[in-house]
N, C-alpha and C positions, 0 to 999 in steps of 0.2 A: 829115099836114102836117109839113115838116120847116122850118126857119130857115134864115135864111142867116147866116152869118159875123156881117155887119152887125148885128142881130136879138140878140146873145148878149151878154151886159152881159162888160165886161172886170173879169172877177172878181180877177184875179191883173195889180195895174199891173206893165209892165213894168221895168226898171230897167238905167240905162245906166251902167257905170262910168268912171270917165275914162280915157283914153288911159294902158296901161302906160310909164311913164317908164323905172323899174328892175322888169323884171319879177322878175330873179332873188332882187332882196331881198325883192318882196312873198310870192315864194315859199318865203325861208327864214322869214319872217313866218307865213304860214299854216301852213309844216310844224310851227313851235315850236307856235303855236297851235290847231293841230288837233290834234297829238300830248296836248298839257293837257288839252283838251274831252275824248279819247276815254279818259285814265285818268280825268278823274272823274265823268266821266257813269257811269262802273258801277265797273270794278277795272283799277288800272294791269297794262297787260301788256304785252311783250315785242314781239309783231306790231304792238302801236298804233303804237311808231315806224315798222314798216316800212309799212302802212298809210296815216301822214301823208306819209312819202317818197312813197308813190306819188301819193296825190291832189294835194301838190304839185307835182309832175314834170309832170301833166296838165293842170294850172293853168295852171302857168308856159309849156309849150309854147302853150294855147289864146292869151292876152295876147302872147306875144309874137308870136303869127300874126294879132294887132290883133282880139282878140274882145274885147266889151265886154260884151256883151249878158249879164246875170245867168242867163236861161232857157235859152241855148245853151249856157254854161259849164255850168250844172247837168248840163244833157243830154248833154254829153261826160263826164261824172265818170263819170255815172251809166252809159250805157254802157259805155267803158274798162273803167271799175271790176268790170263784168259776167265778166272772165275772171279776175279777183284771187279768192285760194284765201282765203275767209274761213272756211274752216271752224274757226279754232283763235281765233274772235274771238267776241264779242257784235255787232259790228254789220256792216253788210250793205252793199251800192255806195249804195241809197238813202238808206241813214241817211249817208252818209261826204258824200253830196253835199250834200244839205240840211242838214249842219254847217256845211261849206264856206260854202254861201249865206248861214246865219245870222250865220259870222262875218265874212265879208268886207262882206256889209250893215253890219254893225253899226259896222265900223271905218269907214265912210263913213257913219253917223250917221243908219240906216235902222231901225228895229226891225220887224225880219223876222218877228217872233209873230205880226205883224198885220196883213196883208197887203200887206207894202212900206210902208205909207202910218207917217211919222214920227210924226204924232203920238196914233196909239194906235187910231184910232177906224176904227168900221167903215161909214161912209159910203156 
């Protein structure tokens, strides 16, 4: 017996962000800010910045090609991210996107711990 579409509870709401005004500043925004997550989540290193330059170059490209959509930008990190040489890193295309998500939720007043929903709970 299989489900349909319909049938499958939306575990993960989706989340629409608004219309890129200034893409390029939200991108030097994320570069500084994802650069900071990736030195203190473990130990600062040298590739974090090149790293945060990539994932925001992808960012920035996706927005200003009018993506809004959180789960499509993810899915472009995370693919892109798929030919970037992380071997001289701790983290990986999935960890690099799902920072991304956490933080750009966040600055739009989302706490992404919990599944998109602001105020905490798991409903």
């Amino acid at each position: 017996m299989t489900q349909s579409d319909s049938d499958i509870p939306n575990i993960i709401p989706n989340v629409a962000l608004p219309i890129a005004d200034q893409p390029e500043q939200e991108g030097e925004w994320l570069r500084e800010s994802l650069h900071k997550w990736l030195d203190e989540e473990f130990i600062p290193e040298a590739v974090n910045a090149d790293i945060a330059q990539r994932a925001s170059q992808i960012y920035v490209r996706q927005r200003i090609e009018g993506e809004t959509d959180m789960i499509t930008l993810v899915m472009a990190l995370v693919t892109e991210l798929e030919n970037y040489d992380f071997s001289k890193s701790f983290f990986g295309n999935f960890t690099v996107a799902n920072a991304v998500s956490a933080l750009v939720m966040e600055s739009i007043g989302i706490d992404s711990r919990c599944c998109g929903q602001s105020d905490g709970s798991l409903s």
